[in-house]
N, C-alpha and C positions, 0 to 999 in steps of 0.2 A: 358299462354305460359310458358316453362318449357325451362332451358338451352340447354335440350337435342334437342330442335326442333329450335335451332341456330348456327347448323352445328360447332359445338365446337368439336374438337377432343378430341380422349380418355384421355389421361392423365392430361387433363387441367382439363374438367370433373371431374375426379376423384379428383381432388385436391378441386374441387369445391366443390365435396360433402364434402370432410372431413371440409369444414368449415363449412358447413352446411347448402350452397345456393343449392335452386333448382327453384326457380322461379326469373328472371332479375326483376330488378326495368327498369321503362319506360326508362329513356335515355339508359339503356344498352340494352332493346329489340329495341329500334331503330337506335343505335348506331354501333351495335357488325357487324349487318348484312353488312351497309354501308361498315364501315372500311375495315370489310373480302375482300371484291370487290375489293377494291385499291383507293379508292376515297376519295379526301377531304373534311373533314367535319368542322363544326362550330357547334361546341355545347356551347348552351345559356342554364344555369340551379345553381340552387343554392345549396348552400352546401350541404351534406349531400344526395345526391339523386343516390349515386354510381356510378360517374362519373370513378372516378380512374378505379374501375374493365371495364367500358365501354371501354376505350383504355387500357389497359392493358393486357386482353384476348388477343383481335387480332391482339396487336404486339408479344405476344409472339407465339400463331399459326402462324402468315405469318413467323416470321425470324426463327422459327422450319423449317418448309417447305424449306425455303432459305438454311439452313442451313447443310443440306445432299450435297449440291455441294459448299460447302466452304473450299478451301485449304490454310493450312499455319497457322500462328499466328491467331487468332481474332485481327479483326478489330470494332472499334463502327460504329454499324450500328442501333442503335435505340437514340434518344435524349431526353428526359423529361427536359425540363425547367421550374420551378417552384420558388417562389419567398423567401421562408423561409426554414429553417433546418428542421421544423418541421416537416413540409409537404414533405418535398423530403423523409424523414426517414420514413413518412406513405407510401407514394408509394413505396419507396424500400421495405417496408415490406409486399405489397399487392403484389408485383413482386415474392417477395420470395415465396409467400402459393400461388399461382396459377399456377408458375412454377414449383414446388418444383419435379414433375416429368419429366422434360425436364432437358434437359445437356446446357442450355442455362446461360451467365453467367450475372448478372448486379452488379454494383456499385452502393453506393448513393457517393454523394462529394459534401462540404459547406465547409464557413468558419468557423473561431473559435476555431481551433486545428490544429494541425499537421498536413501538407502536407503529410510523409514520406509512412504511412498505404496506404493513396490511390494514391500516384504515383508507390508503389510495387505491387497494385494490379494492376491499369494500364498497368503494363510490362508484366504482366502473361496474356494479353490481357481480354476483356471485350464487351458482344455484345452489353447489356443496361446500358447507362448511364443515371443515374438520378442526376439533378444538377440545383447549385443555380446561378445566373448568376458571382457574383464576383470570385468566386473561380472558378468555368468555365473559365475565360475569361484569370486569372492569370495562371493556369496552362495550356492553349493554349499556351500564351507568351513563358512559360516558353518550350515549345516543347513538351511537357509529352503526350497532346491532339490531336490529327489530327479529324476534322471533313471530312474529303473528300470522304469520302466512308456511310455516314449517309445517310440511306434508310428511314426513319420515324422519325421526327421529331416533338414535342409535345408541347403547349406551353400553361401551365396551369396555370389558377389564374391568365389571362391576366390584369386583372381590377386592380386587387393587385399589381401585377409587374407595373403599371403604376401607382399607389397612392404612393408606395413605392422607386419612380423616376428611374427606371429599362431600361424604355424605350429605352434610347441610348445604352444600354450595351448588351439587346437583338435585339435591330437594329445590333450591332458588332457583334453577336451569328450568328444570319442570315445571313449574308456578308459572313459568313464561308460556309457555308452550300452549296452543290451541287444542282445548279438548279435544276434537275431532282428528287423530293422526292415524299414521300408523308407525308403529312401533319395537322396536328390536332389542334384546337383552342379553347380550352375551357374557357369561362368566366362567373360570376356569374350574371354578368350585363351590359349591353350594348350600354354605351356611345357613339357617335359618334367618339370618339377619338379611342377607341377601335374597331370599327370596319373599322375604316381607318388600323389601322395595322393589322384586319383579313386578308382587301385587298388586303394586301400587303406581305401575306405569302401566302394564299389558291389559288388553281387554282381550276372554277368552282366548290365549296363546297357545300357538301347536308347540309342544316342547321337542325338542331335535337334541337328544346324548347322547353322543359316538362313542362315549368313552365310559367307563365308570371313572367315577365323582375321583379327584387328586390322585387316580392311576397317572403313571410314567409310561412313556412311548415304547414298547415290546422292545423296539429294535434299540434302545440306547443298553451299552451296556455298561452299566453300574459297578464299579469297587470302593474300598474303602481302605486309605491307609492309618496304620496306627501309627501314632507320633508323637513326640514332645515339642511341645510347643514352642520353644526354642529353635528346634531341627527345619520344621516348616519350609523355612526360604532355601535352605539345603537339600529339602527334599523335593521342592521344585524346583533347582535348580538341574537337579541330578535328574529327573521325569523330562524335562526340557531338551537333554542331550543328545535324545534320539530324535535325530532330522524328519525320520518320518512324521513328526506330527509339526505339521506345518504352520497352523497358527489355532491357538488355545486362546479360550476365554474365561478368565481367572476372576475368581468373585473373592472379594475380600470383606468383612461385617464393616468396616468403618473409611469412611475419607480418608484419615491420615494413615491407615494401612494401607488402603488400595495407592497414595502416592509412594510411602517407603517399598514397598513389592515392586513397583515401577522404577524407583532408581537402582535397587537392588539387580534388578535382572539385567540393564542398561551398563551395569556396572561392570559384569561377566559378559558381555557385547550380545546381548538380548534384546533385540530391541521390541520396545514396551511401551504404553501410553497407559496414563488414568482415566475413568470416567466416573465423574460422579456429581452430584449435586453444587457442589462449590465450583466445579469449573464455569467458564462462559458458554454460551451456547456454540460459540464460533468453535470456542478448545474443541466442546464433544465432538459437533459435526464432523471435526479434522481427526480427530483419532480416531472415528467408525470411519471415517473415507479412506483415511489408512491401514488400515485393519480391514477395510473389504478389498480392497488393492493390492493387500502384502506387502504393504510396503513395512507393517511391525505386524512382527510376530504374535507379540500376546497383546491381547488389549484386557486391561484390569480392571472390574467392577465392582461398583458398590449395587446394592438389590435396586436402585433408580431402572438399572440398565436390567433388569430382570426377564425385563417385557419388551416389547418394542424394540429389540434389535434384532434382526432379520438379515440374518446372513447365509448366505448361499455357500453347502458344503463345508459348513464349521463340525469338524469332525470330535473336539476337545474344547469337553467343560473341566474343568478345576476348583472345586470348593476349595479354596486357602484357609477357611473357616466354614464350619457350620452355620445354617443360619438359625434363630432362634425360633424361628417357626417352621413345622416342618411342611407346608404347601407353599411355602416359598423354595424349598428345594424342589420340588416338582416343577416351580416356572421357571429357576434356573436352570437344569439340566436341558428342559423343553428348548435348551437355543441350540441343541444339536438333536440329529435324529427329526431334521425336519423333512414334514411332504413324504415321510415314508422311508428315508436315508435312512442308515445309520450308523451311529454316534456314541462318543465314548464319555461316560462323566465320571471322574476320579473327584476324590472326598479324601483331605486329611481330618483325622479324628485324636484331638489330644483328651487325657484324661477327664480333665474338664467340660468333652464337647459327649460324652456319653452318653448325657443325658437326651440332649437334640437327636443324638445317632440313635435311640432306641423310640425315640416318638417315631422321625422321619420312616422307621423301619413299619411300624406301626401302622403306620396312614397309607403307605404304598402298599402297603398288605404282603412282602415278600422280601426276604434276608435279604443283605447287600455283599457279597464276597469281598472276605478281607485278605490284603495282599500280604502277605507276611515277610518276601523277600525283597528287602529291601536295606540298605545302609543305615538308616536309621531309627530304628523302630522303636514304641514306647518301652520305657525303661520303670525296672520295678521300681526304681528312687521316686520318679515324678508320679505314678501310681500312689507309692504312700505317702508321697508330700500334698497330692489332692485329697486323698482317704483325711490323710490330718485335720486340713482348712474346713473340711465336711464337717468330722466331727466337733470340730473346734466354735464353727458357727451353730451348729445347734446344740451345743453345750451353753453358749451365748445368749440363744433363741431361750434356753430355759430359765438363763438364772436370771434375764431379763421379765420373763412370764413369772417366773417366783418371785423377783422384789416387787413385781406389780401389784401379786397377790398379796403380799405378804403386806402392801402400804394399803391397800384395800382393805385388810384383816384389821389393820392397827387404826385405820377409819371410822370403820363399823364398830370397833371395841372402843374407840373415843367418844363416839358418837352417846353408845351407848352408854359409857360411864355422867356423859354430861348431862343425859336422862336422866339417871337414877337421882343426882344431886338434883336436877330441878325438882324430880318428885320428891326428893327427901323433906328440900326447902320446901315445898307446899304442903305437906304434911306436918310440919312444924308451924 
């Protein structure tokens, strides 16, 4: 199937081509059509599978159409709700090339800078909003936002927004909203928690899974190295040395890892950025424009960057760390092996991370090849110095559980000594 045989109007087409799409990825050949009708949908699919352009087409054909009988200012009549900067900024920017020949207007708006920029664009009105719920909700308060006239509203990365603790603040997004919409619900993975708040937005929704539920992309191909924790920056260094891999996206568990990883590799003339939640918005934007340019090699993340970065022929993921939940290694790896590519996601696994590495294995439903040749590999020392700490904490676990019982026991035997004496004293 071919765009053109999904009833897409001319000018979106044509924008289509100049990017150089002509055949939809599966959730947008089964998505585009739904939407076009007016119906709500529930799409279940994992990263990278071109969801964005899937609702993004046919809100901007339906509110083209709308749009020939609209008098007066603009009003927001489309909502994208989305959990990160990053991610709102790839969507505004797939809004931008798909509409670029409509007269159609959208915004992106997050925190982390100046209000000023987009409550001026706000006033010159705006049909699409794309936004992240905190800043959404503050410039509501603040008056600048009216939702009451929103025809399509969108609510992507639902699993995210709810790992991310979003939930009550997109319950208040909702609350705004005009009973009468339509509606879209995209998620990568489908907890029951998350499809209770499907339930709770969609009316009658055609459900669209391309995928099964926290599958990985066929085409990524997965290993796992064994390691001591210690060796780690040695053994990306030494995986880094091979030129063919021209720019890697390194995910680290914490901020002040993902910066130490970054001087560390800068230091061996790597050159590297961080991204992660304490920088400014200015920092990230310069180290994704960097990192889409080559102008740095790796660029290092904390799980913020999980979602939402959208890179063209990023061949190299690197867990530096496991993460502690294993569907977040599914939206990590999901940044290479996009659109069908494919991509390499390498995993170090120290003693420690065994336990993450045999969920993760767990959930993707299929072994992950361990690389065994290598300079550094886990050592029996750090084996039984983890075995130790193991046993050592639940030998801890118990005799904490036993003095508990044990001042329980001598409670209930005081308790009960202090009984007998009062019946003694009443019987006397």
């Amino acid at each position: 199937m071919t765009f053109n045989e999904l009833n897409i109007i001319e000018p979106i087409l044509k924008a289509l081509q100049t990017e150089g799409y002509t055949q939809p990825t599966p959730i947008q050949e089964q998505a585009i059509p739904v939407l076009l009708e007016g119906k709500d949908l529930l799409g279940c699919a994992q990263t990278g599978t071109g969801k964005t352009a899937a609702f993004a087409i046919p809100i901007l054909q339906l509110l083209q159409a709308n749009s020939r009988h609209e008098q007066g200012p603009k009003a927001i009549k489309a909502l994208i709700l989305t959990p990160t900067r990053e991610l709102a900024i790839q969507i505004g920017e797939s809004f931008a090339a798909y509409g670029k020949n409509l007269k159609l207007k959208h915004l992106v708006i997050y925190g982390g800078v100046s209000q000023l920029a987009q409550t001026t664009a706000l006033s010159k009105g705006v049909d699409i909003l794309i936004a992240t719920p905190g800043r959404l909700l503050d410039l509501m308060n603040q008056k600048f936002i009216h939702l009451h006239k929103i025809q399509m509203f969108v609510l992507d990365e639902a699993d995210r927004m709810l790992d991310m603790g979003f939930v009550n603040d997109v319950k208040k997004v909702i609350s705004k909203l005009p009973a009468k919409r339509h509606s879209l619900f995209f998620s990568a993975t489908m907890p029951p928690a998350i499809q209770q708040l499907a339930d709770s937005i969609l009316t009658n929704p055609v459900k669209v899974e391309v995928t099964p539920v926290s599958s990985t992309a066929e085409k990524i191909n997965q290993s796992v190295y064994m390691v001591d924790k210690g060796s780690k920056r040695a053994l990306l260094n030494h995986i880094l040395e091979d030129k063919s891999i021209e720019t890697a996206l390194v995910f680290s568990r914490t901020k002040h890892g993902a910066d130490r990883i970054s001087r560390e590799l800068n230091k061996v003339k790597i050159k590297a950025e961080a991204i992660h939640g304490d920088k400014s918005q200015n920092a990230r934007q310069r180290a994704l424009t960097n990192f889409k340019s080559k102008e740095i090699r790796v660029l290092v993340a904390t799980d913020i960057a999980a979602r939402g970065i959208d890179i063209d022929d990023l061949t190299h993921v690197i867990n530096f760390d496991l993460p502690y939940e294993a569907e977040t290694y599914v939206h990590r790896i999901g940044r290479t092996g996009r659109a069908g590519a494919n991509g390499i996601a390498l995993s170090f696994c120290d003693a420690e991370e065994m336990t993450y590495l045999k969920d993760i294995v767990k959930l993707i439903g299929k072994a992950i090849p361990t690389i065994e040749d290598h300079p550094f590999p886990l050592t029996v020392q750090r084996m039984l110095e983890v075995q130790d700490q193991q046993t050592q904490k639940k030998n801890d676990n118990r005799q904490k559980r036993g003095f508990s019982h044990n001042k329980n026991k001598g409670a209930t035997q005081h308790s009960k000594k202090k009984q007998h004496r009062k019946g003694d004293q009443k019987a006397k």
